[in-house]
N, C-alpha and C positions, 0 to 999 in steps of 0.2 A: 244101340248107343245109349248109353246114361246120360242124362241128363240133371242139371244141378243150379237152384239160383249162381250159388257161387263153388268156384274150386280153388282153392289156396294150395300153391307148391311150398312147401318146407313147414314140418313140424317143430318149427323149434318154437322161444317164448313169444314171437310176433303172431308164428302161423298158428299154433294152437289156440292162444286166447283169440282170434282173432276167428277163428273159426266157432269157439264155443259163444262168443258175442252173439254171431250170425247166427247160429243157431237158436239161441233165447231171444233174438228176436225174428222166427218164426221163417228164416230162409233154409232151402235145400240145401245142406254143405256138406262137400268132402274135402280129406286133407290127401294133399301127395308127400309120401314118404319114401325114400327109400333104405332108408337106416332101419333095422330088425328090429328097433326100440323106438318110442318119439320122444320130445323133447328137445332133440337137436344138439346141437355142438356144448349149449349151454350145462344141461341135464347129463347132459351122456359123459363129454369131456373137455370139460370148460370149468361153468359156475360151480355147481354144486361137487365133484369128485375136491375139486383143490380147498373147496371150503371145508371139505370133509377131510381131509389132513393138515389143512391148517387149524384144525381141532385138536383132533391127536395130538399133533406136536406141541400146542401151547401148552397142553395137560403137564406133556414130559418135561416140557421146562418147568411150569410150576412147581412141578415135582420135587426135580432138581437143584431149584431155586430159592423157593420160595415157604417152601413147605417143613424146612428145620426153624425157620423162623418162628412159624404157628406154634410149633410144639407140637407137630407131624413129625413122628423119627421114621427113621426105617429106613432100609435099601430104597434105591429111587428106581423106578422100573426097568428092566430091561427092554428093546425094542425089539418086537416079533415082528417084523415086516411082511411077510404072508398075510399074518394077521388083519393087521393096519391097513395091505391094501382087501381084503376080502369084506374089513368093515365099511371103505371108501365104496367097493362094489354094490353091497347091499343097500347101502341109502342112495346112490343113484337106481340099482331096482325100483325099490319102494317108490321112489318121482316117478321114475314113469311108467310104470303101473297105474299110476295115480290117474297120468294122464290118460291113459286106456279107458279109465272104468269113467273118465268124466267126458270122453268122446260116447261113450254107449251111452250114458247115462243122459245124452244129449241127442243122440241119434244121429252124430257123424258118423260119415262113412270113411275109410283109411282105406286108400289105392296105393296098394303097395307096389310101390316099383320108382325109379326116376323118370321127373317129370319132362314132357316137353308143349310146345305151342307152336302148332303145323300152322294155326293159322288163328284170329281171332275170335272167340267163342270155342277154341277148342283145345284140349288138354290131351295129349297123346301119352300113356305108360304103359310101359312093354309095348304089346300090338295091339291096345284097346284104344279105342279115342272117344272121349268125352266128353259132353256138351256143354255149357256153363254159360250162363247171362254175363257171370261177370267173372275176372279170373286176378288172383292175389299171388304174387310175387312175393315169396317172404325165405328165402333161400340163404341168406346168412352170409358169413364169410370163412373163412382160409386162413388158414396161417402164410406169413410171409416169408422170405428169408432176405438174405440182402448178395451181391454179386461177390465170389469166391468162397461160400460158405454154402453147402449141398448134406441137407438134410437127411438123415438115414431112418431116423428116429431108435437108432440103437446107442451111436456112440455121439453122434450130432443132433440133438435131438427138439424139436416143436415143443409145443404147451403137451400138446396130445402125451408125448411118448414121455415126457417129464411127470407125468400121473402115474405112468407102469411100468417104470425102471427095474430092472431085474433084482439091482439090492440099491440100495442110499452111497453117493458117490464118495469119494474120501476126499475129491479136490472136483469143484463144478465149476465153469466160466457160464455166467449169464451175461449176453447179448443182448442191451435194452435197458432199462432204467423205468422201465414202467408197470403198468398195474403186474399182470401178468408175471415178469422178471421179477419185482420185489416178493411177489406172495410167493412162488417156487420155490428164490431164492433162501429167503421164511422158512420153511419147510426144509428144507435141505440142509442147512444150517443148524437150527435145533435138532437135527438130527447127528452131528456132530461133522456135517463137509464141511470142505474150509472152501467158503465162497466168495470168488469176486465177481463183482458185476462193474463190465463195460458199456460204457453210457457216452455216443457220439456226442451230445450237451454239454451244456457246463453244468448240469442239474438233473437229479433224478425227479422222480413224476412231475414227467413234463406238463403244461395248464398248468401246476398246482399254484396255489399260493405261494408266494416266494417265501416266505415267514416257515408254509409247513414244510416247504421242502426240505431248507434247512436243518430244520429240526427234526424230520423224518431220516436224515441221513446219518446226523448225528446217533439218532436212539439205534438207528440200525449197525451201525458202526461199532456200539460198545457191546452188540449181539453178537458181534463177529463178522457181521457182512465187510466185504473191503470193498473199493469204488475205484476207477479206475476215469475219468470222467473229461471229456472233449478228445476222446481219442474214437479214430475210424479204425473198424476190423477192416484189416486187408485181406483176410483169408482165414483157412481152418481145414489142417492137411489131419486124415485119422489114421490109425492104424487098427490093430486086432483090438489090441489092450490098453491104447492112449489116445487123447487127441491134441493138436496145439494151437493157440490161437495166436494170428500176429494182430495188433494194431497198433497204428500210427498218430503219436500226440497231437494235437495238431498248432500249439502256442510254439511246439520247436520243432518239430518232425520228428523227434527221436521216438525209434521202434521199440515197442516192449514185443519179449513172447513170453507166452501163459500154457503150460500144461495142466492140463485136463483128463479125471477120468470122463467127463460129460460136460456137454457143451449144451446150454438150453440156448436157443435162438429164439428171443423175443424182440422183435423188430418191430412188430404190429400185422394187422392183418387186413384183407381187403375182396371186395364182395364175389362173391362165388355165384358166377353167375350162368357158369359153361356147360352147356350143352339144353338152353333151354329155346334157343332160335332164334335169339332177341337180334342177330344181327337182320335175318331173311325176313323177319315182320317188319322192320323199321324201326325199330324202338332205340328215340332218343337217351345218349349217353352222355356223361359229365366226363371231361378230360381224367378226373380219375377211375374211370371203370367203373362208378355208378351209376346206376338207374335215373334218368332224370324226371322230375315229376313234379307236378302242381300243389297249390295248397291244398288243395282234396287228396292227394296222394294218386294221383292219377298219370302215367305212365301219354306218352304221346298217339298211342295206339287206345279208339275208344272202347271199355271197358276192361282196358285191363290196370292193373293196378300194382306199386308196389311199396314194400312197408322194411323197418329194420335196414340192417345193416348192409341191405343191397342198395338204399338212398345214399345221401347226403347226410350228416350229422354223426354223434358220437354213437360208435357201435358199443353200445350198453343194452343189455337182455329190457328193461323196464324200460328206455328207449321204445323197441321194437312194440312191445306191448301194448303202451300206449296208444302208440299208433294202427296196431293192430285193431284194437278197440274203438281208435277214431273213426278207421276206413270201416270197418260193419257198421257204423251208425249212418255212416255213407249213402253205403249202399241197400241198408234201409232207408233211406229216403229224411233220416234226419240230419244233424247236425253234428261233427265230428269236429273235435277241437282235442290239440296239444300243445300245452305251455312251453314252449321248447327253453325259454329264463327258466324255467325251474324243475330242470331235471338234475337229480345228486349225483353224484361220482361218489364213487369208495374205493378205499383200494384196504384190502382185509389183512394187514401184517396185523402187529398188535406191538406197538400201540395203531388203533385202524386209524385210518385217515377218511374224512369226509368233504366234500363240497357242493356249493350250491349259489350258483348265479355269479355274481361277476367278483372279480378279484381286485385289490386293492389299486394293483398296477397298473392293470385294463384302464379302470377309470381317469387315474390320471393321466393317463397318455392320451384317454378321449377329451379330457381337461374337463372332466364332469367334480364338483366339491363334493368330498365326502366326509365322513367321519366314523373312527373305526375305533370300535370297544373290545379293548382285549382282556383276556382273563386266563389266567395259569390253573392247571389245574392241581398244583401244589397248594393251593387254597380250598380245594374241595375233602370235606373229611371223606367223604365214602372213599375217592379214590388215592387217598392217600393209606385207607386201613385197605386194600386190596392192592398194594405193592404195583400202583397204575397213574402217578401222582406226575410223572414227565407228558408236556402237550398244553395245549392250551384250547379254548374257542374263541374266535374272533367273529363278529360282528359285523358289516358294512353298511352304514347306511347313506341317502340322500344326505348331504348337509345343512340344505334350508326345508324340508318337508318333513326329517327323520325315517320317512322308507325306506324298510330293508331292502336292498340289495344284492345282498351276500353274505354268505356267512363258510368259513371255514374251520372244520374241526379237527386237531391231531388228538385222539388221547382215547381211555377206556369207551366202547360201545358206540365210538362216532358215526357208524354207518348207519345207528338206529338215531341218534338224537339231532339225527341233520332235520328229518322230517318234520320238526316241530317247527324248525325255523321254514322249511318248504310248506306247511302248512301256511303257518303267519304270511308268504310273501304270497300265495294262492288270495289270499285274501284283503291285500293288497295293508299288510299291518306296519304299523311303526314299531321302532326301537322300543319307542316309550311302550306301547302296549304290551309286547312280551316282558319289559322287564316289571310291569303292573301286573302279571299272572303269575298264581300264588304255587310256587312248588315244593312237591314233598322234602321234607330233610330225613335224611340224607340220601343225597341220588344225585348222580352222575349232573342229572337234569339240571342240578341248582348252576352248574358252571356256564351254562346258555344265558340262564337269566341275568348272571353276572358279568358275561358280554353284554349284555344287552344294556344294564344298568352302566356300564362302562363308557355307551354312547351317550349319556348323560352325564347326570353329577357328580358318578364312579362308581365302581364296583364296591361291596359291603367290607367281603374278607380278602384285598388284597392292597 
């Protein structure tokens, strides 16, 4: 029998990092995988595959777009689809590989096989069982579907099988309104299907800002997305070579149906937790199928532990991470901390959307005073010379201290330029001091600063 300070089940972004933590700081660790690859749902077919075609595809619209304007002539390319997915394959290789050579390179051990817990201190895969001080829960989640709608992943198909479609749909129905549904949608779209996405809300990206949504709908709209939105799927009958979707408005009941070569079902998804024992040990549960756990991250059963999207909170990979990192400092015997205010949301269409900490609405319904510095980014030169100039950034601060709050971004490179303002609020900054910090011209960046100067005396160029 092996034995191991710790064993972490699931190699995705919680269990990996969270494993090479432990190991630089000087515990026995192996990781349980049973996927032929590690990385997890994220790496393999999730994060990085859909951000690797929502590459491709902005190219080809540039192309198409934007690129006669330049004084780029020329045919706009054709789409090799082989292609395009064999490039999307190879940069998920490359990750994780990555993650391979930085398990050796750390001197994890990988127990291949699916993981279970006969009992506490013990980690059974295949017919070995394995000893462990302490044991980490980091298992992920599932896709979900919703009642009268049955998955094939050919003609009905998950986030999973929307990455490896046989060819680009000519008419696609997306189910959902969120991260996931708009970036497919994205994708499928510049690709030339004509997509509508049904959204049970009165709003697509739900949480978002009420400001971005809006405007996230709109810029998606003149891309070609269509919205279909406060209506319930009732169902989704396929055949060889169709699918159809019914739903139900719900301001009047009237029924629409939607033909479909491919139906993406993004409903959301929820932790995966089966076949680990959790009922036979006793391991306390949250009414939704989560993991229930302390602020150590610690599981009702002692020493075992669980992190990511098998808890409570937004299943986001940098989420998991974190906390992956928290719980090793743990179980080193230090101090494990996660700012749960200041974790960002992205959702990667383009124009990207970004956010961080509380929303304008939130606050006032908590009856908290705030003040909020907005700025178009029609005023910004860089993104107006890169045909990127619709969006804006917004600002939230206290209104008697000037403490950031929140800040939400629609527009070019938002999922990179949220971190300045998650930096600032780490550090507990005002309005005032980010818009007193001196940034390059021209760069996306100056349109933060110009939120920020907005929660004062005003923005410069608007």
């Amino acid at each position: 029998m092996a034995s191991y300070d710790v064993i972490i089940i699931g190699a995705g972004p919680g269990g990996y990092v969270c494993a090479i933590r432990c190991a630089q700081l000087g515990l026995k660790t192996a990781v349980v995988e049973g996927r032929e690859t590690l990385g997890g749902t994220c790496l393999n077919v999730g994060c990085i595959p859909s951000k690797a075609l929502l590459h491709a595809t902005h190219a080809l619209h540039e192309a198409e777009h934007d690129f006669a304007r330049m004084g780029l002539k020329g045919k706009s390319p054709s789409v090799d689809w082989p292609q395009m997915q064999a490039y999307k394959d190879d940069v998920v290789g490359q990750n994780t590989k990555g993650i391979e050579f930085l398990f050796k390179k750390n001197k994890i051990d990988w127990l291949k096989g699916w993981g279970a817990i006969p009992a506490p201190g013990r980690v059974k895969v295949g017919d070995e069982v394995h000893e462990a001080k302490n044991i980490v829960i980091a298992t992920g989640s599932e896709s979900t579907s919703i009642p009268g709608v049955e998955i094939d992943e050919k003609r009905v198909v998950s986030s999973t099988g929307a990455l490896s479609l046989a060819k680009p749909p000519r008419k696609m129905v997306v189910i959902g309104a969120g991260v996931i549904g708009l970036e497919m949608g994205s994708v499928y779209a510049r690709l030339g299907a004509e997509v509508t996405v049904v959204e049970y809300l009165d709003t697509i990206a739900p949480g978002m800002d009420g400001d971005v949504q809006k405007t996230l709908q709109r810029i998606l709209k003149k891309q070609g997305l269509q919205f279909i939105l406060g209506a319930a799927v009732q169902g989704v009958t396929s055949t060889r070579t169709r699918a159809r979707v019914t739903c139900q408005l719900k301001k009047d009941g009237s029924q629409t149906v939607l033909d479909a070569d491919v139906v993406l079902v993004a409903t959301g998804r929820r932790p995966f937790t089966d076949g680990l024992g959790l009922d036979a040990l006793g391991v306390t549960m949250t009414e939704r199928g989560q993991i229930a756990t302390d602020a150590h991250w610690a599981t009702s059963i002692p020493g075992i532990y669980a992190i990511g999207d098998a808890i409570a909170g937004p299943m986001l990979a940098h989420k998991a991470e974190d906390e992956g990192m928290a719980v090793a400092e743990v179980l080193a015997g230090r101090q494990g901390h996660v700012n749960y205010a200041v974790i960002p949301g992205v959702i990667y269409t383009t124009p990207e959307v970004a956010s961080v900490g509380e929303t304008e609405t939130a606050l006032k319904e908590a009856g908290r005073a705030c003040k909020v510095g907005k700025f178009p980014y029609m005023g910004n030169a860089r993104a107006k010379a890169v045909f990127q100039a619709e969006g804006f950034v917004k600002i939230i601060a206290d209104a008697r201290t000037d403490r950031i709050l929140g800040a939400h971004i629609i527009g070019p490179a938002a999922g990179e330029l949220i971190h300045e303002v998650c930096v600032a609020m780490e550090f507990g900054a005002s309005a005032e001091d980010l818009a007193l910090t001196c940034h390059a011209h021209p760069t996306w960046s100056e349109a933060v600063r110009e939120a920020a100067l907005a929660c004062g005396d005003g923005a410069i160029h608007a």
